[in-house]
DRENDO-1510 file (C-alpha; in Angstrom, 1 decimal, always signed):
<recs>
REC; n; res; u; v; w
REC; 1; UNK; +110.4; -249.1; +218.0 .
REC; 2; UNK; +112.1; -246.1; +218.6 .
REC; 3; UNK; +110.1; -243.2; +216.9 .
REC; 4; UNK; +112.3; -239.8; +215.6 .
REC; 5; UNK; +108.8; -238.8; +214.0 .
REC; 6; UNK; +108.3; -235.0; +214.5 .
REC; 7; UNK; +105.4; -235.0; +216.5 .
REC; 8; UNK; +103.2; -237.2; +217.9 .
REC; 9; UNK; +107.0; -238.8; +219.0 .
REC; 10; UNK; +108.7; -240.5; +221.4 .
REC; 11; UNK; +106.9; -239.8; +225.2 .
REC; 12; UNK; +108.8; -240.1; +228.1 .
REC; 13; UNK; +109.8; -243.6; +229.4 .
REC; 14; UNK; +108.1; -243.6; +232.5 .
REC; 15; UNK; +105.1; -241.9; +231.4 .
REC; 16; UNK; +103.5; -245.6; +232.4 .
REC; 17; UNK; +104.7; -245.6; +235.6 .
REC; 18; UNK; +102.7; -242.0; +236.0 .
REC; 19; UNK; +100.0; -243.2; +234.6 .
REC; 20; UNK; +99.4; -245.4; +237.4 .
REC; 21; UNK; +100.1; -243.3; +240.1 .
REC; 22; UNK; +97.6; -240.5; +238.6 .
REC; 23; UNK; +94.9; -244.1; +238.6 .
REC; 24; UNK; +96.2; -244.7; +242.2 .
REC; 25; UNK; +96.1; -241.5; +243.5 .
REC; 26; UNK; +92.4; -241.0; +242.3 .
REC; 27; UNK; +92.6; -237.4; +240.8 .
REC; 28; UNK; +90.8; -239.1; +237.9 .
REC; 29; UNK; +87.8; -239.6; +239.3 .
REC; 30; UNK; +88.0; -235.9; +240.8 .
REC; 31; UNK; +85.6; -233.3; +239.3 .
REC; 32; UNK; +87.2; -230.0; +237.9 .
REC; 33; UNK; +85.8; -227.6; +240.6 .
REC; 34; UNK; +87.1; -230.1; +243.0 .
REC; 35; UNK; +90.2; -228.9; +245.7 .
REC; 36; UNK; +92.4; -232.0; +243.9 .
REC; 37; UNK; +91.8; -230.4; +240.9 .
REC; 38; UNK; +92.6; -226.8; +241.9 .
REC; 39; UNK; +95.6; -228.0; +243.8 .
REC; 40; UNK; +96.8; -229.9; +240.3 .
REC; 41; UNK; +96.2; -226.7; +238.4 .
REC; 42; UNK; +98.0; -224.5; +240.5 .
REC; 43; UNK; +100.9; -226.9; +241.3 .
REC; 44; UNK; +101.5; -227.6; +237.2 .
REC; 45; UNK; +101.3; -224.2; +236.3 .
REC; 46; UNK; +103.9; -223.2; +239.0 .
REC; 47; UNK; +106.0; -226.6; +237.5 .
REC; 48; UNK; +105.8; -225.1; +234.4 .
REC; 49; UNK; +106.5; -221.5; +235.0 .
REC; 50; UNK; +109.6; -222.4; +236.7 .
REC; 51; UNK; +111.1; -225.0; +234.4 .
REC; 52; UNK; +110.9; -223.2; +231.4 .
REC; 53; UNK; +111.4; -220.1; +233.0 .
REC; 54; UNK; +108.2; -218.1; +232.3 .
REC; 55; UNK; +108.0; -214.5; +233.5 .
REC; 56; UNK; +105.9; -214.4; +236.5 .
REC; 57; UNK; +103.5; -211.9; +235.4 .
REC; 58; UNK; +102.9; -214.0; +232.4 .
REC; 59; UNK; +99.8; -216.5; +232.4 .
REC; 60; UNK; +100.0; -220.1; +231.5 .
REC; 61; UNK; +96.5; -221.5; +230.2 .
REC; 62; UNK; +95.5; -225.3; +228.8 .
REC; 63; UNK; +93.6; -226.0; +225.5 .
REC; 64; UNK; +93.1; -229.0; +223.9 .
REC; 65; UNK; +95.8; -228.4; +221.0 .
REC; 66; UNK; +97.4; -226.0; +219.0 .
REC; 67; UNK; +94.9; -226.3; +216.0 .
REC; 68; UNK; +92.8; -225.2; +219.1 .
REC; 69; UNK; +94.8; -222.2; +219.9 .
REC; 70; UNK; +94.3; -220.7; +216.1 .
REC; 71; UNK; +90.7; -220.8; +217.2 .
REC; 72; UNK; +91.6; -219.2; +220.0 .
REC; 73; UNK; +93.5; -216.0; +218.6 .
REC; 74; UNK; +90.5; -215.8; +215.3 .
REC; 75; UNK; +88.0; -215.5; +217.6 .
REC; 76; UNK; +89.7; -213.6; +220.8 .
REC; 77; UNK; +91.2; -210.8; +218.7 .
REC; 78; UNK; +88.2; -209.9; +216.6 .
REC; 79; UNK; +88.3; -207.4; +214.5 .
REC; 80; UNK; +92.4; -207.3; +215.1 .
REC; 81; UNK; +94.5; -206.2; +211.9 .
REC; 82; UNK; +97.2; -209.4; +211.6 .
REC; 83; UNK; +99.7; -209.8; +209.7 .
REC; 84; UNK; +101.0; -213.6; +209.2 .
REC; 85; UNK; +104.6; -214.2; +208.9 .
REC; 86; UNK; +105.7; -217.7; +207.2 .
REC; 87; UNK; +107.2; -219.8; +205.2 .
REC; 88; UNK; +105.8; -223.1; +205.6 .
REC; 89; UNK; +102.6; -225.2; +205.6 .
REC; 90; UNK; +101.8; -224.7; +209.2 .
REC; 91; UNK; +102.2; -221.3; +209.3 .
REC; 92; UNK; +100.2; -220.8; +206.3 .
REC; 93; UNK; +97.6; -222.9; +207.8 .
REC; 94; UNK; +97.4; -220.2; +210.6 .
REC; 95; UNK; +96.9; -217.6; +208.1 .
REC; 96; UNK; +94.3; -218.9; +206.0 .
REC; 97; UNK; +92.7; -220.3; +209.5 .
REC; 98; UNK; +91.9; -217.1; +210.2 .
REC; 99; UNK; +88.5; -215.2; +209.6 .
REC; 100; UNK; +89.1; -211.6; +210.5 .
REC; 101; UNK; +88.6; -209.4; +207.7 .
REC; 102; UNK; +91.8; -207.7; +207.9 .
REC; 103; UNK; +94.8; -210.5; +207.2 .
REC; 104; UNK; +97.7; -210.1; +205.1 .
REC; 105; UNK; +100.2; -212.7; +204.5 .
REC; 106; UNK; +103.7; -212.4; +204.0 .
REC; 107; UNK; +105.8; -215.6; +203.0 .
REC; 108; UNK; +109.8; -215.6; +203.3 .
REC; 109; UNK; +111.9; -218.3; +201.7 .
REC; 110; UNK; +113.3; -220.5; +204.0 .
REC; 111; UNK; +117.2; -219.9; +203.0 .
REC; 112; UNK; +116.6; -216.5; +204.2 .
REC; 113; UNK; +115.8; -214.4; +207.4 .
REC; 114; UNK; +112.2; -212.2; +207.9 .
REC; 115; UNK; +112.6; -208.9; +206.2 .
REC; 116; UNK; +112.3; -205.8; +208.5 .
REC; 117; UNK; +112.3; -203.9; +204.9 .
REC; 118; UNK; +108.8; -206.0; +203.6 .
REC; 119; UNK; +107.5; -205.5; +207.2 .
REC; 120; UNK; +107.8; -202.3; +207.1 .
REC; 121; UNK; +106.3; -202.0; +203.5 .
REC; 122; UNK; +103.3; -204.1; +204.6 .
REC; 123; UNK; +103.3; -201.5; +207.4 .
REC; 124; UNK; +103.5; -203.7; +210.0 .
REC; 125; UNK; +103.7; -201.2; +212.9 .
REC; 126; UNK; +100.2; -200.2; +212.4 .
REC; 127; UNK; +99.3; -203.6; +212.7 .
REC; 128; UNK; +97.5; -204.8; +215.6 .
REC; 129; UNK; +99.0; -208.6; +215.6 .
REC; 130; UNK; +101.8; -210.3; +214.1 .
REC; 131; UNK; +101.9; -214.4; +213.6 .
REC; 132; UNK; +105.1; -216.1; +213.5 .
REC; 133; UNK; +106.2; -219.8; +213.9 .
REC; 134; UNK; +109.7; -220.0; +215.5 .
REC; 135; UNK; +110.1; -224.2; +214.5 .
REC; 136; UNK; +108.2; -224.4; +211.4 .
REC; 137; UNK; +107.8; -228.5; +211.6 .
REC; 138; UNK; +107.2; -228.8; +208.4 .
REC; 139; UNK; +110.5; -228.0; +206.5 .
REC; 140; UNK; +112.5; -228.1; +209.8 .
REC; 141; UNK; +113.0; -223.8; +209.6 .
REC; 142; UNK; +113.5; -221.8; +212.7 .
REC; 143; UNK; +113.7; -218.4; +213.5 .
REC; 144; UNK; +116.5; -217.5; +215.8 .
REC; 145; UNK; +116.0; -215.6; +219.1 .
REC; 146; UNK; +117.7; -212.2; +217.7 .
REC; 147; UNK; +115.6; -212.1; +215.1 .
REC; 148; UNK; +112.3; -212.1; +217.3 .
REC; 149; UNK; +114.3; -209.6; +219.5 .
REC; 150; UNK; +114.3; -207.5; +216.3 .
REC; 151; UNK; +111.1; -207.5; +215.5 .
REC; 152; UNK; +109.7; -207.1; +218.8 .
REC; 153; UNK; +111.9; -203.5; +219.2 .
REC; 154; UNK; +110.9; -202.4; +215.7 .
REC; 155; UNK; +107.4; -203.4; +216.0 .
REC; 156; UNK; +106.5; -202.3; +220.0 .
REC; 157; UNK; +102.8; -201.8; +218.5 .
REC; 158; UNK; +101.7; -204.9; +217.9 .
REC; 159; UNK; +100.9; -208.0; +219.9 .
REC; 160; UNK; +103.0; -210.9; +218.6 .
REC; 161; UNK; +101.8; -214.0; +218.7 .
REC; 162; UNK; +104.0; -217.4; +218.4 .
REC; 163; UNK; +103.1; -221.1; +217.5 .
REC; 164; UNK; +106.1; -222.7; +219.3 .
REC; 165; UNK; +104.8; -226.3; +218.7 .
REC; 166; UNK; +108.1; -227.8; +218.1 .
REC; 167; UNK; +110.6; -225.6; +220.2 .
REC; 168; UNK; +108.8; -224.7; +224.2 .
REC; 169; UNK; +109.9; -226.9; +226.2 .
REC; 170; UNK; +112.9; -227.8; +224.1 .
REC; 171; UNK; +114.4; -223.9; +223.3 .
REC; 172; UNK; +114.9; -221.7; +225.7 .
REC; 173; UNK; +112.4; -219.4; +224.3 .
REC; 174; UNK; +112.6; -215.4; +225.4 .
REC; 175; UNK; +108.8; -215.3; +226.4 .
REC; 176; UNK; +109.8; -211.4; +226.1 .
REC; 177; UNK; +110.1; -211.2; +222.8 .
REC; 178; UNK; +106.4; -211.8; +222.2 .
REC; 179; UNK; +102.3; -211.5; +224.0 .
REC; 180; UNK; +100.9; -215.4; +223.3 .
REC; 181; UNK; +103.2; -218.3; +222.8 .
REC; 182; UNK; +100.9; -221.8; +222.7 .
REC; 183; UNK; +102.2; -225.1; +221.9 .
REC; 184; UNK; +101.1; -229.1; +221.9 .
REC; 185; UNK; +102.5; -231.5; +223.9 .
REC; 186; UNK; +103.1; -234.2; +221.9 .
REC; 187; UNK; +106.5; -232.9; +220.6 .
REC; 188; UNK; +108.7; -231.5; +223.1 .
REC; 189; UNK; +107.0; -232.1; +225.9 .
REC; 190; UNK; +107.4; -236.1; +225.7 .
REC; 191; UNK; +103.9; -236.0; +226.2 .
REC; 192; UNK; +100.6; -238.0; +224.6 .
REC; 193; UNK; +98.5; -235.8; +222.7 .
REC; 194; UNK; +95.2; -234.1; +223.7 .
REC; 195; UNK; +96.9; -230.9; +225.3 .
REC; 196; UNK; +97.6; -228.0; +224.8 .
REC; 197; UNK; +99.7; -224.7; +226.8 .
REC; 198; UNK; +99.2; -221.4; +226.0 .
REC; 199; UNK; +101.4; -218.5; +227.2 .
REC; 200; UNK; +100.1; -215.1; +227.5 .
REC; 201; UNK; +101.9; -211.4; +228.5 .
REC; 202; UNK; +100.0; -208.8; +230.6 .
REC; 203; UNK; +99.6; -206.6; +226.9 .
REC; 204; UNK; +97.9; -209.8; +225.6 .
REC; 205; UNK; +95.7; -209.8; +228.1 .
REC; 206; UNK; +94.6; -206.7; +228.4 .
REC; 207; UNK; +94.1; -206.4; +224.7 .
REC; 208; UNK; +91.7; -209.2; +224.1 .
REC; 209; UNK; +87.7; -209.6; +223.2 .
REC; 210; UNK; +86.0; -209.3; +226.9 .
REC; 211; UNK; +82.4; -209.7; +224.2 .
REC; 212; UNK; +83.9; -212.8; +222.7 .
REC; 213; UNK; +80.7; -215.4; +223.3 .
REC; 214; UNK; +82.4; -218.6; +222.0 .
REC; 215; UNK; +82.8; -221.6; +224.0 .
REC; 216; UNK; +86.3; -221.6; +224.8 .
REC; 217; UNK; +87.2; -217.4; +224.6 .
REC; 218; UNK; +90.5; -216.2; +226.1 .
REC; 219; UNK; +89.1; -213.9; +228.5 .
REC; 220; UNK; +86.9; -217.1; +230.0 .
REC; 221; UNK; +89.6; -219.0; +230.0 .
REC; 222; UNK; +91.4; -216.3; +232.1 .
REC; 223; UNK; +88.8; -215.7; +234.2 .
REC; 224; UNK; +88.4; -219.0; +235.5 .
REC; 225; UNK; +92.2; -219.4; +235.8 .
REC; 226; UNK; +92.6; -216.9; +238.6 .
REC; 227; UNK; +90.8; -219.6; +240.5 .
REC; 228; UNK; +92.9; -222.4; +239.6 .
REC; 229; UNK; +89.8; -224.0; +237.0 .
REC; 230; UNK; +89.2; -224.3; +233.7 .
REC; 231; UNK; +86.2; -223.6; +231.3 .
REC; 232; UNK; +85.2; -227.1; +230.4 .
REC; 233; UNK; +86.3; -230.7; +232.1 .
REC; 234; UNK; +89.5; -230.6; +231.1 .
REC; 235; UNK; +92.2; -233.4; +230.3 .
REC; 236; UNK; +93.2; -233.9; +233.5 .
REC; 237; UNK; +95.2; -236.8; +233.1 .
REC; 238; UNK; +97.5; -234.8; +230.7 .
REC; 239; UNK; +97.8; -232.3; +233.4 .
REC; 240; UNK; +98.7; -234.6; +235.9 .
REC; 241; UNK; +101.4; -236.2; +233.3 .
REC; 242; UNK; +102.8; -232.5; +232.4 .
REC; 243; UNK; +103.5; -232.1; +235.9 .
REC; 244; UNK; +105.3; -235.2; +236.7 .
REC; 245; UNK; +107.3; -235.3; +233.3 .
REC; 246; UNK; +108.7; -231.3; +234.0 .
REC; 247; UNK; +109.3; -231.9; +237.7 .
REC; 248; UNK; +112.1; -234.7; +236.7 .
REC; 249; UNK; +113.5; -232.4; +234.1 .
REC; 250; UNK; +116.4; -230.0; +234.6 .
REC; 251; UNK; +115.7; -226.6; +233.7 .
REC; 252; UNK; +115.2; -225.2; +229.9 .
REC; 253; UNK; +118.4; -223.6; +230.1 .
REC; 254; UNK; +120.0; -227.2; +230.1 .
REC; 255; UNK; +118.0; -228.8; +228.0 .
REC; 256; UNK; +118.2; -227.0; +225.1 .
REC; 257; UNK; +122.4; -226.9; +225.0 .
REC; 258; UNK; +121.6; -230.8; +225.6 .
REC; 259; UNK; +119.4; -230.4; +222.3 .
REC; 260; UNK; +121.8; -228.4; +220.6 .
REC; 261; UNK; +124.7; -230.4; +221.0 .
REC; 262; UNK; +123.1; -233.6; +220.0 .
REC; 263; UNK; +121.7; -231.5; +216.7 .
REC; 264; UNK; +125.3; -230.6; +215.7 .
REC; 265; UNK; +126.7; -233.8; +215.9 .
REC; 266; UNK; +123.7; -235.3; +214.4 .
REC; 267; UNK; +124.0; -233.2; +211.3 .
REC; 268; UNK; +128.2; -233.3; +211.3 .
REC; 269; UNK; +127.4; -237.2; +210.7 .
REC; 270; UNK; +124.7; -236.6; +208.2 .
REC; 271; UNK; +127.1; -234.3; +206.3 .
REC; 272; UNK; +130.2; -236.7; +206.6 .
REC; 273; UNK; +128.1; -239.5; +204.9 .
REC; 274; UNK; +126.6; -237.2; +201.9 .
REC; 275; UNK; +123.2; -236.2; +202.8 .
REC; 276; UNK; +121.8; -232.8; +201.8 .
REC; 277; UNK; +119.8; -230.7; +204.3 .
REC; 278; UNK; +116.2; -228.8; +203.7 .
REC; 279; UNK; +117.2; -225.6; +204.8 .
REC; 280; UNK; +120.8; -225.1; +203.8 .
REC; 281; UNK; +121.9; -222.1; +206.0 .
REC; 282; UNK; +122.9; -223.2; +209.5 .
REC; 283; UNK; +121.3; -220.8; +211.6 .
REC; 284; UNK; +117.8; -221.2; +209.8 .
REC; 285; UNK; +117.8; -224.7; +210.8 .
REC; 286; UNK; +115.4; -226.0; +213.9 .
REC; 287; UNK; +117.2; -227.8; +216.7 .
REC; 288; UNK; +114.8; -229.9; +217.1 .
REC; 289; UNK; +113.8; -231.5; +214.0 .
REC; 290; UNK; +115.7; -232.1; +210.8 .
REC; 291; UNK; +114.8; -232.6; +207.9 .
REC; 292; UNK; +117.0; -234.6; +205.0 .
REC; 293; UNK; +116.9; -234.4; +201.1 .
REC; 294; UNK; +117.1; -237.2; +198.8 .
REC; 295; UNK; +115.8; -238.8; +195.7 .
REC; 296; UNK; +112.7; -240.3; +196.0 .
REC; 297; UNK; +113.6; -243.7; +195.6 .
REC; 298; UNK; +116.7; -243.4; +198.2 .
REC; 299; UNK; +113.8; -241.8; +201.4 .
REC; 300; UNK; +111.6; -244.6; +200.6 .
REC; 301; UNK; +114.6; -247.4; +200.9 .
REC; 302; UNK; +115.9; -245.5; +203.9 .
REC; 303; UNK; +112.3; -245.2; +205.8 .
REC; 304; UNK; +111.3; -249.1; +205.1 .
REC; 305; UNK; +114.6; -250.0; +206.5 .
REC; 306; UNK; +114.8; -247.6; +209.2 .
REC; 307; UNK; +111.4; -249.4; +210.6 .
REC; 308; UNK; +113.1; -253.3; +210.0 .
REC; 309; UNK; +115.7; -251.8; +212.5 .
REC; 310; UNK; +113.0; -250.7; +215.1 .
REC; 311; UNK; +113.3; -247.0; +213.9 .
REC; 312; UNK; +110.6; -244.9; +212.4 .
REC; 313; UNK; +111.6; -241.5; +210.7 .
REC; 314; UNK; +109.3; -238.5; +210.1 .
REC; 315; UNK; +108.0; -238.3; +207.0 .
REC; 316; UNK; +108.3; -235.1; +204.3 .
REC; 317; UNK; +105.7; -232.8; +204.6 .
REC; 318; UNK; +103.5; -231.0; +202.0 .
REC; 319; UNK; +105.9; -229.7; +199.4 .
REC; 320; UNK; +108.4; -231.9; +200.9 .
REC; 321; UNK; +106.1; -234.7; +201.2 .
REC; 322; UNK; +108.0; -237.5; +198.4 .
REC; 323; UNK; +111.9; -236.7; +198.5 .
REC; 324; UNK; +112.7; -236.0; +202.2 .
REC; 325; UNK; +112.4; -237.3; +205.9 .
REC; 326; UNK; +112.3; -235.8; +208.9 .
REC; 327; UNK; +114.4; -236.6; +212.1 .
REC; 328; UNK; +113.0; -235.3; +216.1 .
REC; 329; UNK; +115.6; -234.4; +218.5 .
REC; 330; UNK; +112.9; -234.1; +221.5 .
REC; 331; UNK; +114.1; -234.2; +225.2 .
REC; 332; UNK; +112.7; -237.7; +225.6 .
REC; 333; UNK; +114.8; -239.0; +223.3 .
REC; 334; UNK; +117.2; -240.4; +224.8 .
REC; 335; UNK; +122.0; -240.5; +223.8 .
REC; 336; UNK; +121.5; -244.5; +223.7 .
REC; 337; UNK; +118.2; -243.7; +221.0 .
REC; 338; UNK; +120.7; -241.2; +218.6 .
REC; 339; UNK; +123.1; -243.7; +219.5 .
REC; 340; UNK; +121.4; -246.5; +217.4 .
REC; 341; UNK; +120.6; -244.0; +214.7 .
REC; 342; UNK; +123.8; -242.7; +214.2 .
REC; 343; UNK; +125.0; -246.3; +213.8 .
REC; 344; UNK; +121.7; -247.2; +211.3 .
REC; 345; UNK; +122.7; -244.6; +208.8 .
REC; 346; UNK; +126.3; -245.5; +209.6 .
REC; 347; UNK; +125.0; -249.2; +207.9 .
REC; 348; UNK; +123.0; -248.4; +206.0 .
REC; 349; UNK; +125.5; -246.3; +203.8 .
REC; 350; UNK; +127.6; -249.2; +203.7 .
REC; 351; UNK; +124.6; -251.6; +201.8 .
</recs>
């Protein structure tokens, strides 16, 4: 069964074969404050920094997940004025997520760009934070580099925060245009889930809750980085996996124009055969999940035989959640795996 679902998907193919030399090499039975485990930590981190091409003054930090990472920014930032930018379920998850006494909300539609104008209405550069999600997974949105360029210069205020759950490791993201990026790894990252990375700017860093007391604050997390540990007993196994799955992957740079091209032809072939898209301006759309309108009765007919062909498709989401599916284009998906779905809905058009 090939899985296209939008996260958890496909994992790498030889993520079994990693498995067992993580067992063999025994860093599984090594204790977090152990020199294995600092050597791990330091390696991945450098593995990751390089491969998707993270600043070098810019930390990289493990949680458990991105649900984790709201956690993370509510409790980190207290007392923060944010403004959440969104215009699907996941973003507005964020926002409500969020306990601080001063949140607004501002939600787009998703056949149009961010407003500068509303921002600046809402006042956003006396803000202290601003919340955006660049692949909104749930109706396959995306907000394009220039326009985080944009708002970074117009708003040099505020921190910016990003959930990149369905683009790092996928897009070449410009870690410039914003403090704190975090993202699971059971998307593009090829990766089981249970982990999470978070990447933070110098500004983040130095704007953050040093009094924050909860279990898993930013500043401890920091803290113990700077020694190559974590907080808590961490997954290490995931760790170990992240490491090996980046170090046989070219950098970002190619993998995304990889992604991209596969995404154009991919929708070129869902256009020729009649199919209508979620988000119906081009540049709005994700490259790495997209998502397809329909009736009803045509998604489920599609979805059951998608799955007697060993394929299973994303389902809609939220809104979304009865007329549309949802298709991944993740780096471990593989041209022989968009092969056989180009030539399922290529059949299945013909029943």
């Amino acid at each position: 069964m090939i899985s296209f679902y939008p996260g958890p998907s496909k994992i790498e193919n030889n993520i079994d074969k990693y498995m067992q030399d993580a067992f063999e090499e025994g860093i599984l039975s090594c204790n977090h404050r152990s020199d294995e485990f600092m050597q791990l930590m330091q390696t991945t981190i450098a593995t990751v920094k390089d491969k998707l091409e993270i600043p070098k003054n810019y930390e990289v930090f493990f949680t458990s997940s991105a649900t984790e990472c709201w956690e993370i920014t509510d409790q980190s930032f207290r007392g923060k004025k944010f403004i959440h930018i969104y215009n699907g379920a996941f973003g507005e998850k964020w926002a409500n997520y969020n306990t601080n006494k001063k949140v607004e909300k501002y939600k787009y539609p998703i056949h149009r760009s961010i407003s500068l104008h509303h921002l600046d209405a809402m006042e956003a550069k006396s803000a202290d934070v601003l919340c955006l999600t660049s692949c909104e997974t749930s109706n396959t949105t995306f907000i394009h580099s220039k326009t985080l360029q944009k708002i970074r210069k117009r708003y040099s205020k505020p921190l910016i925060f990003i959930d990149a759950t369905s683009s790092m490791s996928g897009i070449n993201m410009d870690w410039l245009s914003a403090d704190l990026w975090y993202a699971s790894v059971q998307k593009c990252f090829g990766l089981p889930s249970g982990l999470a990375i978070m990447v933070c700017s110098p500004k983040a860093l130095s704007n953050l809750n040093q009094e924050d007391k909860h279990y898993n604050n930013l500043y401890s997390i920091y803290k113990n980085q700077q020694k190559h540990q974590t907080t808590h007993t961490p997954n290490i196994l995931g760790i170990y996996l992240l490491n090996k799955v980046l170090q046989q992957r070219p950098h970002i740079r190619k993998v995304e124009n990889e992604l991209k091209n596969r995404m154009e032809r991919l929708i070129k072939l869902m256009q020729k055969l009649g199919y209508d898209f979620i988000v119906p301006t081009t540049r709005l759309r994700s490259p790495t999940v997209l998502g397809i309108k329909s009736s009803e009765e045509k998604v489920h007919l599609i979805k059951q035989e998608a799955k007697k062909n060993g394929i299973t498709l994303g389902n809609g989401y939220g809104t979304w959640k009865h007329n549309t599916f949802r298709i991944a284009n993740f780096p471990a998906h593989t041209e022989k795996d968009f092969k056989n779905l180009h030539d399922f809905f290529r059949k299945i058009e013909k029943m």
